[in-house]
N, C-alpha and C positions, 0 to 999 in steps of 0.2 A: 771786433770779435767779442765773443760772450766765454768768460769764463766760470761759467756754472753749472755743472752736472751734478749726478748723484753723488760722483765719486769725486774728491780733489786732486787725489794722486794723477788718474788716469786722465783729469780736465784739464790739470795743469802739463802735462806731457805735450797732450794735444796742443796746447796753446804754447807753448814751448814751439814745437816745429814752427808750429803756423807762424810763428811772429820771426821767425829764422829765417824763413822764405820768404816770407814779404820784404824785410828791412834787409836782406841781405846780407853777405860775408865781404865785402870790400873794408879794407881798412883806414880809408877815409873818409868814405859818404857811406849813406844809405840808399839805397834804391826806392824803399817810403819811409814811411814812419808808421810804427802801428799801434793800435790805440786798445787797449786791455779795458772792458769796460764789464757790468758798471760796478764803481767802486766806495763800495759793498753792502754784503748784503741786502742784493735788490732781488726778489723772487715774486713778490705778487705783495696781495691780491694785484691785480691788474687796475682795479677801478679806484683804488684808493694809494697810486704808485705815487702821489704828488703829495700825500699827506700822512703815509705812512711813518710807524716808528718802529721800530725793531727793539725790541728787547731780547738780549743775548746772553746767556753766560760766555765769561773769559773763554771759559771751557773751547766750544762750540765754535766763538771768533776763532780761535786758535788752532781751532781743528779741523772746522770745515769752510771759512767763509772766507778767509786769507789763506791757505795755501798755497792756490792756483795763479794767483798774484804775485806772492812772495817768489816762486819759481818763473813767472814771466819775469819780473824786474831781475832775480838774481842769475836765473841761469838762461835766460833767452834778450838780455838787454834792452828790455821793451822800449820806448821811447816815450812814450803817452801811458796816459790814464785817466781813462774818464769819470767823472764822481757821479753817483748816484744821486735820484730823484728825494729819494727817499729820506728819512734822517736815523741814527744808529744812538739808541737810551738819550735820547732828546736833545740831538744836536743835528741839523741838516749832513749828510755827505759831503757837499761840494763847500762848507766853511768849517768843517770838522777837526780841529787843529789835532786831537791827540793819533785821530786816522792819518791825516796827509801828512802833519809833520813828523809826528813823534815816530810812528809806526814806518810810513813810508818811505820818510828821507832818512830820517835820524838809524833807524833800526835795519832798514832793507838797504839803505845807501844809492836810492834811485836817484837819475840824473837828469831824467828827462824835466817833462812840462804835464800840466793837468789839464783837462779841456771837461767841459762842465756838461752835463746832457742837454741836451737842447731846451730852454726855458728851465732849468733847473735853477738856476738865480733867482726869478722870481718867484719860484714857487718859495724859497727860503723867506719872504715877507707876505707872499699872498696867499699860504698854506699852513707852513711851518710857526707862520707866525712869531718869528725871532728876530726875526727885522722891522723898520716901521713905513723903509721905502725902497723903491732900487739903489738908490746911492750907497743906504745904509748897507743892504744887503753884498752889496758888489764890494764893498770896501772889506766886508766882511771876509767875503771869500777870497778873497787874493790876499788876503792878511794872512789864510788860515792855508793857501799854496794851490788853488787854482786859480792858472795862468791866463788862460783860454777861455771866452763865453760862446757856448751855439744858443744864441738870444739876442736879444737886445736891452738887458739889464747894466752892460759895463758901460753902455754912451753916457751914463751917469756917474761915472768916475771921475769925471772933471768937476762936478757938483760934490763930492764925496773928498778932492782934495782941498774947493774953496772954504766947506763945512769943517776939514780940519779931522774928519771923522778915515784918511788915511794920507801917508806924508808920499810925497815924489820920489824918494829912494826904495821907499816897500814895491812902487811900483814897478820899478826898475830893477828890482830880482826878476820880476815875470817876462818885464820886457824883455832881459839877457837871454833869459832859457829860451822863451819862443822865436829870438833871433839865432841864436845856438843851433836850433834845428834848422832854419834855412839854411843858414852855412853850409849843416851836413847833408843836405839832401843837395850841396852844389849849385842850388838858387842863383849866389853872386859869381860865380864862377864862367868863364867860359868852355861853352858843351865840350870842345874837345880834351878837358880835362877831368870830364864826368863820365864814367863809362857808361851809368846806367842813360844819358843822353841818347846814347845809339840805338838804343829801343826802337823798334818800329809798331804798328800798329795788328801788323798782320802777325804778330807772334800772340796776341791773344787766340784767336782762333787758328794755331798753326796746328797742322799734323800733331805732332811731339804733344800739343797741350790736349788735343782730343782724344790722343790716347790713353794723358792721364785721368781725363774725364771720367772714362770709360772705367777705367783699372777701382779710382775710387768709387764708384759705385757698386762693381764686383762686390771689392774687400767688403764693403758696409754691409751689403743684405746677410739677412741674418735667418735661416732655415729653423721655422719654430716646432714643425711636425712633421714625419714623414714615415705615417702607420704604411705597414707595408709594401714599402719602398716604392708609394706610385710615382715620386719624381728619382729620378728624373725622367720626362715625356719621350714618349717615341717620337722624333721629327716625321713620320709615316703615319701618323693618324690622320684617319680618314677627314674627320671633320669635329671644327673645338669650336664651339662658341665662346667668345669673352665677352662678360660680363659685369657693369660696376659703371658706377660715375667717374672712378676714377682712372677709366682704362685708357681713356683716350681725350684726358685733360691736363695740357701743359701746366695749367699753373700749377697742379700736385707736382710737378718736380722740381719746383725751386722753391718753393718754402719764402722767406719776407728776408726784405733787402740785398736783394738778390741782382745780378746782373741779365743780360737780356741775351739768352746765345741763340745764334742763327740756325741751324737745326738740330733742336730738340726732340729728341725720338721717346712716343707716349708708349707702356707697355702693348694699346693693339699695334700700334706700326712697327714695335720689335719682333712680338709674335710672328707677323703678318711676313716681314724679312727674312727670319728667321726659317719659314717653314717653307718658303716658297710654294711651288706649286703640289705641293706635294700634299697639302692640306688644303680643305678649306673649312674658312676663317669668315664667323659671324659673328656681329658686335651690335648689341644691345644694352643702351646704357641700365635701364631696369629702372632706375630711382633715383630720385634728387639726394644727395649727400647728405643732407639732413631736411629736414619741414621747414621749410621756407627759407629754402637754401635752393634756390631754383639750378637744372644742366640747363646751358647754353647752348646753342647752336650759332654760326656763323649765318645769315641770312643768305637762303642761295639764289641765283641771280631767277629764279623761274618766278619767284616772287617780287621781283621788282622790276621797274619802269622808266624809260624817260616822262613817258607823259601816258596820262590817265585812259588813252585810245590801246592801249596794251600793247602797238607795234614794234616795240623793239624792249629789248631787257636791257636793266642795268640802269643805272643814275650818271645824270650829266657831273662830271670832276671839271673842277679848276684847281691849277694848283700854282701856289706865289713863291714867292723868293721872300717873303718877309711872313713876320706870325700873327699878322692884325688883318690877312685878305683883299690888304690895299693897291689900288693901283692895276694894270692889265696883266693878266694870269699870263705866268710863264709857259704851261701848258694847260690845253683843252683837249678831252676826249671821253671815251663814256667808259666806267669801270663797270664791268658786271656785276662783281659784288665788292664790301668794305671785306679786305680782307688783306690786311697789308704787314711787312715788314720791313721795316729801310735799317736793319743791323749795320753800319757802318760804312752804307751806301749814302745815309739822309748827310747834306751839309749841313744840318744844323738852321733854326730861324727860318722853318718852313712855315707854312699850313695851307690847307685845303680846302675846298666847299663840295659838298654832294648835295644835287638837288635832285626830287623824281616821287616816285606813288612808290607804295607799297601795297600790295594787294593781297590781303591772308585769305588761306584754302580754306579756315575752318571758321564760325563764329564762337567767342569764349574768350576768356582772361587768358591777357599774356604777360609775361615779364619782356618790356622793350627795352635794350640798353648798348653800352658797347664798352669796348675794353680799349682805353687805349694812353697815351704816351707822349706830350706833357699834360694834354687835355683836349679835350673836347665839347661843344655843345648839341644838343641833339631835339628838333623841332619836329613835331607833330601835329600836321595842320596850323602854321603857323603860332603855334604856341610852345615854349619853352617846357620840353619834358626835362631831361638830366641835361645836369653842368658838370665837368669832374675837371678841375687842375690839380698838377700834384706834379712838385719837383722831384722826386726821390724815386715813385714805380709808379708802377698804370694799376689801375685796378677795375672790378668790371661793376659798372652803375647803372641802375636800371629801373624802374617806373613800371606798376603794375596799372594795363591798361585792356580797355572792353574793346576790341574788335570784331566788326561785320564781316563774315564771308562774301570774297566778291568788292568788296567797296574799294576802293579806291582813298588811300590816305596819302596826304601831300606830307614828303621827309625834306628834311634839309640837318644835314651834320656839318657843322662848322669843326674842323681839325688844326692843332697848331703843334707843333713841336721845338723847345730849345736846344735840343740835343742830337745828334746823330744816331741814339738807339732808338726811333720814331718807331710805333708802330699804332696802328689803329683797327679794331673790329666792332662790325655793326651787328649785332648779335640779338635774338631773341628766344624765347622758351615758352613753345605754346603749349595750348592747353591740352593733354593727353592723358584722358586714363587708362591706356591699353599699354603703357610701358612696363608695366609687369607681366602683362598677358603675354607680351611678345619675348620679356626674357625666356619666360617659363616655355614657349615652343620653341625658343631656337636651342635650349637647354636638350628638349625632351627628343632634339633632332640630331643632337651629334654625342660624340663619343666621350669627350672631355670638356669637362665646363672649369673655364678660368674668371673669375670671379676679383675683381681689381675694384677694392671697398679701400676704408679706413677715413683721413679728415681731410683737411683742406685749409691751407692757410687764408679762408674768409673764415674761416672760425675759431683756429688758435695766431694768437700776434700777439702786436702792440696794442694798448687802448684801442679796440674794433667796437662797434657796432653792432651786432651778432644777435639777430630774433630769432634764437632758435633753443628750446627748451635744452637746458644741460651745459648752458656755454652764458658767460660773462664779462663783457667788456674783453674778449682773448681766452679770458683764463675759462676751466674745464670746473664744472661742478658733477660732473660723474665722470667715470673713464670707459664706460661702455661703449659700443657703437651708436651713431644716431637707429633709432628706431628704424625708420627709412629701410635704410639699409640691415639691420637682422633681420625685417620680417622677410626680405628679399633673398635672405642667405639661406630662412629656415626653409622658404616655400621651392627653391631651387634642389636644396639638399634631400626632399621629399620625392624629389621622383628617381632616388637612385641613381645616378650617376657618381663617376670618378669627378670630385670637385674641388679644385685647388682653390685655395684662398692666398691672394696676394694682397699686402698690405698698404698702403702708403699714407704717413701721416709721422708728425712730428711728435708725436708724447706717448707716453705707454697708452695700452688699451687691455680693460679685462676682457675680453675675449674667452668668457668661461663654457658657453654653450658652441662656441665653438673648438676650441679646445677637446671636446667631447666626442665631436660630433663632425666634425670634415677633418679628413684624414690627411691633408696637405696644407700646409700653412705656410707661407713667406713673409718675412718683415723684409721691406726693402724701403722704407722712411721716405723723404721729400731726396731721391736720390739724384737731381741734377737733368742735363741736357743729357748725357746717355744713360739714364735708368732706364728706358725702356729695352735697350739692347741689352743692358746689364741682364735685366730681369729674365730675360728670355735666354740668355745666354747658361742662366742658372737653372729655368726652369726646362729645357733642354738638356741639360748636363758638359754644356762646352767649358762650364766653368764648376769648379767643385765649390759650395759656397763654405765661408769659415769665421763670418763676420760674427762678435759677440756681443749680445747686449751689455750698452753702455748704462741703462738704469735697469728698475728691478718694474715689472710687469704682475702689479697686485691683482686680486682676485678682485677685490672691491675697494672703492672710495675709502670704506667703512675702515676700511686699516689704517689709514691715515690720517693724524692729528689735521687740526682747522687749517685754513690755509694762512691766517698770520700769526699760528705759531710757529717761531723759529728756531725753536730749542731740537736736540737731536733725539732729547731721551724726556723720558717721564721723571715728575721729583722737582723739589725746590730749588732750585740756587740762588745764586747771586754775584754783585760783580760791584765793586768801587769806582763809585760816580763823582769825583772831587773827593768831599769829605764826608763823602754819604757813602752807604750799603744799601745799594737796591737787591731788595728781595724779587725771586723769580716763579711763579709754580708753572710747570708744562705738564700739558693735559695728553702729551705726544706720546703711541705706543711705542715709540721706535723708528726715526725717520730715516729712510733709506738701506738699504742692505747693512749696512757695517753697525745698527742699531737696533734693526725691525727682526724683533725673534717669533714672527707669525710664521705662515705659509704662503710663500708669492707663488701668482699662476706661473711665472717663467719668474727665475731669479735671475742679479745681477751676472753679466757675465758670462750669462748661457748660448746657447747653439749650436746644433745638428752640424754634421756634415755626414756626405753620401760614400765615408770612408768610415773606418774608424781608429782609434788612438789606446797602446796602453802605453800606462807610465811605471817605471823602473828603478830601481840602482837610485835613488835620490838619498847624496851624500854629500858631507861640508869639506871642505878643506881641513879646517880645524873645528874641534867640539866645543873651546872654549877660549876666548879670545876677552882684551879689557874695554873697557867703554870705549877707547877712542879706536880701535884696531877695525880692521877690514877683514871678508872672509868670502871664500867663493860661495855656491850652494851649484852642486851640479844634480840633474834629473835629466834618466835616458827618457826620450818618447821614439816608439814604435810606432808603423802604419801597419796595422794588423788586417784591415778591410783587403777591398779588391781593385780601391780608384788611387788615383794617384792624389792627395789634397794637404790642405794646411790644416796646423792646429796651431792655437795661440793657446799657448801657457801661460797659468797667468798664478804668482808668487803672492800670499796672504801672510800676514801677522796676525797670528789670533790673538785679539783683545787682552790687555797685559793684566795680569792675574793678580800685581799685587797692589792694586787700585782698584777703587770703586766707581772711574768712568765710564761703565758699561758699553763699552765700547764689544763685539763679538767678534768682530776681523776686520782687516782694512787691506787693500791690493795695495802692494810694494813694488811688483816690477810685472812685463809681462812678454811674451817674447813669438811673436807670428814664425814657425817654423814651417818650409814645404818637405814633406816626405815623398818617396816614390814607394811602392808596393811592396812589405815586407823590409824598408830601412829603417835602417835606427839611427837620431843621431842626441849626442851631449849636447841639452840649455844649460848653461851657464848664468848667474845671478851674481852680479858682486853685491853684499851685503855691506851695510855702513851703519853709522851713528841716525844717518837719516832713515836708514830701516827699521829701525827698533823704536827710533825715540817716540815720545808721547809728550803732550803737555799737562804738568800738574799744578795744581791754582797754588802759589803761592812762591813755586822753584824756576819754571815755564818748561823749558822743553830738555826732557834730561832721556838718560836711556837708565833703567835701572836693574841693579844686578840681578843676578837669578838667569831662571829657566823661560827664555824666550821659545814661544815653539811658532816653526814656519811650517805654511802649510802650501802644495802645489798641487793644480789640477785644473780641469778645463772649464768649473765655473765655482761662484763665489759658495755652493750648496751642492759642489761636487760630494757626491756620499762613499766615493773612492780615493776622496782628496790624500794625498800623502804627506806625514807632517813628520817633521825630527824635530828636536831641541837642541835649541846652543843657548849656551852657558856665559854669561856676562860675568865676570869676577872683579 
């Protein structure tokens, strides 16, 4: 899990549940272990994550970059921690003694084990340059308390204890903790004393868990506009075209490192469920995602062959019982197209051969490739086009190639799989340029155009590849839409129609001319196996939506400091590095809501719903209480609208007045209430030492007296927000 957002409070909440439920409530095993990564301050660039150094004031550490950590280890028991690639004022992450020991063990009292990012060891000698070899570096990092290597840099600790460079009892702290955790996950134990043993496999995809599939997706979408109440949609329209690369592309739902669910429902196939027959439903992807970021299609069986006479469709399958295609195939028969999913049906140590012609309708560049799951090789006229293995996801690979209409090309895909989440697609993306022509008439043909734009996890991740103007190695050098897709938004929006815009992508987006300019907007992000039902559920009205953005939605790039500055605010600092004072200057207007005193297009925290909300009567318990004392804060909310819906209240400290950390507000607590039509009911806040306090360089984290003023309301730039003052004495 990643504990990094805009906000700390609200990252560390999140990650709080999530490591609750993963590792479980039993009080003598855990059901996993989970791993709080990465650890810290790892944000970008992306292309220089191996070599990076972070310079920080105390401040900042303090405030923003440990929080979310400090509350997984102390209030969610984490068990793991993974160190960062990167290194924090010129020491690597993962041999960082003042971070893993001083701070983590010593100061937070963690108990678990460290586990190192994958090849982050050696990047500590073959980046960081602090080491002189793997031994050295490996000796280094387990000195300094991580346990655990994803590498191959620790097989060199047997060379590291004959060099003398670390002793066999240091070792043996790590060895305990990592043995510590087998224990409790029940490891040496026999099953019928492990509860979490009785697990089946069918409770991953069980009813109960698709439901909550579903429900988390709801809660997430987040409603950004809604001029003249055109959503929610009448299920009685005549006829909607949807529109978008992204309307009916699985991989936009799961986002990176993600698991593989069995049916994934894409915004058209929610619409499409949703309206029954009652509409009809036309779908036009319009445009590639971004320039040279080709849509995919599945290759349909009209286009392929056994043999080049064109008698029969489909490519000759073999399929083995082993992953090298050795020996006589288990089964023989003809598949019509590569279009496959074995979720939980594959045994595991499969693979396959497709051999046959393929014969395109059109002549012109194509992208050939396929998507699939542990890998695949894929031959074109007996010559090797794409190779793709990959333990961790499938990804989709592909080879821009000149085809003749009519000709006849000889394919053969070799397919293997280690795992039982197998899946494999033979996919291409011909060459068309009437896909905008045909958005634009099936726009100009129906009543309501939905319009399913935003990214795509082949352009924001991990270290990607990414030829596509405005993206690097993952990371985002503008937060615009791809070109691609606005001029398809502006050319649609042109012929007058009712035109919703739904969203899906992982990172803010300035969406200014949109904003403007389409009067329906949906943020519903990389929302899972049922975002599509979600989507549809909200854009129908079966779901009121209530979800609030979790970052702040700038108008441009331009607001925001470079990308490896990691300071919060503008101005010098500094921070005590041994026996030195390293000086700081930050070039940062302001990073993040609780810093940036610009004008964001949507601010932190924000979101429509198809009801509406006043807030009331917001009063303390007591007005003035001493540092260490506790205090309620109650605020009436009303549903004043005409639907029945949620609001999430969300509780601020404005930036403490008698410093100069510029700090503006910071979210303190927040509370998802459902009203019914014209009810009111009391949120409730208990206020603490953790609410108030701040840290100041020199004291660290104190609460100080005076006039604390709380502020409550439905986002972090609410201009209704209601604020009282309490008194520290």
């Amino acid at each position: 899990m990643e504990t990094y957002g805009e906000d700390p409070f609200l990252t560390g909440q999140m990650a709080v549940q999530f490591i609750k439920g993963l590792q479980g409530n039993n009080p003598k095993y855990f059901k996993t272990i989970a791993t709080a990564k990465h650890f810290a301050v790892h944000s970008g660039p992306e292309p220089e994550r191996h070599i990076f150094n972070a310079e920080i004031s105390e401040y900042d550490l303090r405030e923003t970059y440990l929080p979310a950590f400090k509350m997984a280890v102390q209030d969610a028991n984490v068990q793991s921690l993974m160190c960062a690639y990167n290194s924090i004022r010129g020491k690597a992450c993962c041999s960082n003694d003042p971070l893993l020991e001083n701070i983590l063990r010593n100061e937070w009292g963690f108990k678990g084990y460290v586990v190192s990012d994958c090849w982050a060891i050696s990047d500590i000698y073959q980046y960081h340059k602090e080491a002189k070899d793997a031994a050295e570096a490996s000796a280094d990092a387990v000195k300094a308390g991580t346990d655990l290597e994803c590498g191959d840099s620790y097989t060199k600790l047997l060379d590291a204890v004959q060099k003398g460079l670390i002793k066999e009892n240091e070792l043996d702290i790590s060895l305990k903790r990592l043995m510590k955790a087998r224990f409790q996950l029940g490891m040496f134990d026999p099953p019928s004393m492990v509860p979490f043993s009785k697990f089946k496999m069918d409770l991953v995809n069980s009813a109960k868990n698709q439901v909550l599939a579903l429900e988390s997706a709801r809660k997430s979408i987040v409603l950004l506009k809604n001029e003249k109440n055109l959503l929610p949609l009448n299920k009685n329209i005549k006829s909607i075209a949807v529109i978008g690369p992204n309307a009916d592309d699985e991989e936009v739902l799961l986002g990176n490192y993600n698991g593989t669910p069995q049916n994934p429902i894409t915004p058209l196939k929610g619409i499409i469920e949703k309206v029954g027959k009652n509409s009809k439903v036309v779908f036009e992807n319009g445009c590639d995602v971004a320039e040279n970021m080709p849509y995919f299609d599945v290759i349909p069986a009209e286009y392929l062959f056994t043999s080049p006479d064109k008698k029969q469709n489909g490519l000759n399958a073999e399929y083995f019982t082993n992953v090298e295609w050795k020996g006589e195939p288990s089964k023989k028969w003809i598949d019509n197209k590569i279009d496959f999913k074995w979720i939980n049906n594959s045994p595991g140590n499969i693979s396959a051969c497709w051999n046959g012609y393929l014969i395109p309708p059109k002549s012109g560049e194509y992208r050939l490739g396929g998507y699939g799951f542990n890998g695949f090789n894929l031959y074109l006229d007996d010559s090797l086009l794409v190779k793709f293995k990959n333990i961790n996801h499938p990804n989709k690979v592909y080879k821009t190639v000149n085809l003749v209409t009519g000709k006849p090309y000889k394919i053969k895909i070799e397919f293997f799989a280690y795992t039982s989440y197998a899946q494999m697609q033979f996919l291409w993306s011909m060459p068309d340029n009437k896909k905008e022509d045909r958005a634009v008439e099936a726009a100009k043909n129906s009543d309501v155009v939905i319009m399913c734009m935003g990214l795509s996890p082949r352009l924001e991740g991990e270290e990607m590849k990414v030829p596509v103007k405005g993206f690097s190695g993952g990371d985002r050098l503008t937060l615009n839409l791809p070109e691609t897709q606005e001029n398809l938004i502006k050319r649609i929006y042109s012929l007058g129609k009712s035109v919703v815009l739904v969203l899906l992508n992982g990172s803010a987006l300035s969406i200014n001319w949109e904003n403007e300019n389409i009067p329906a907007i949906v943020e519903a992000w990389y929302g899972g196996e049922a975002a599509g039902k979600a989507i549809a559920d909200v854009l129908f009205g079966d779901y009121n939506p209530a979800g609030r953005l979790p970052i702040t939605f700038y108008k441009s790039v331009d607001q925001l400091p470079d990308f490896n500055d990691y300071n919060m605010r503008s101005g010098n600092y500094s921070y005590v590095n041994g026996n030195s004072v390293v000086n700081i200057k930050s070039k940062s207007h302001g990073r993040t809501y609780r810093y940036f005193d610009g004008e964001a297009l949507y601010p932190f925290g924000y979101g429509l719903s198809y009801t509406t909300f006043e807030y009331g009567n917001l009063r303390l318990s007591k007005n003035k209480i001493c540092a260490g004392d506790k205090v309620k804060l109650f605020v009436e909310v009303k549903n004043t609208g005409k639907k029945v819906g949620e609001e999430v209240v969300q509780l601020y400290v404005k930036g403490n007045i008698f410093s100069s950390n510029g700090a503006i507000e910071s979210l303190k607590g927040f509370e998802r209430v459902k009203l019914k039509v014209n009810e009111t009911k009391t949120v409730v806040f208990n206020i603490s030492a953790q609410t108030l306090q701040e840290f100041i360089e020199g004291k660290g984290f104190v609460v100080e007296k005076g006039e604390h003023v709380l502020m409550v309301g439905f986002s972090s730039k609410d201009l209704n927000m209601k604020e009282i003052k309490l008194t520290v004495e």
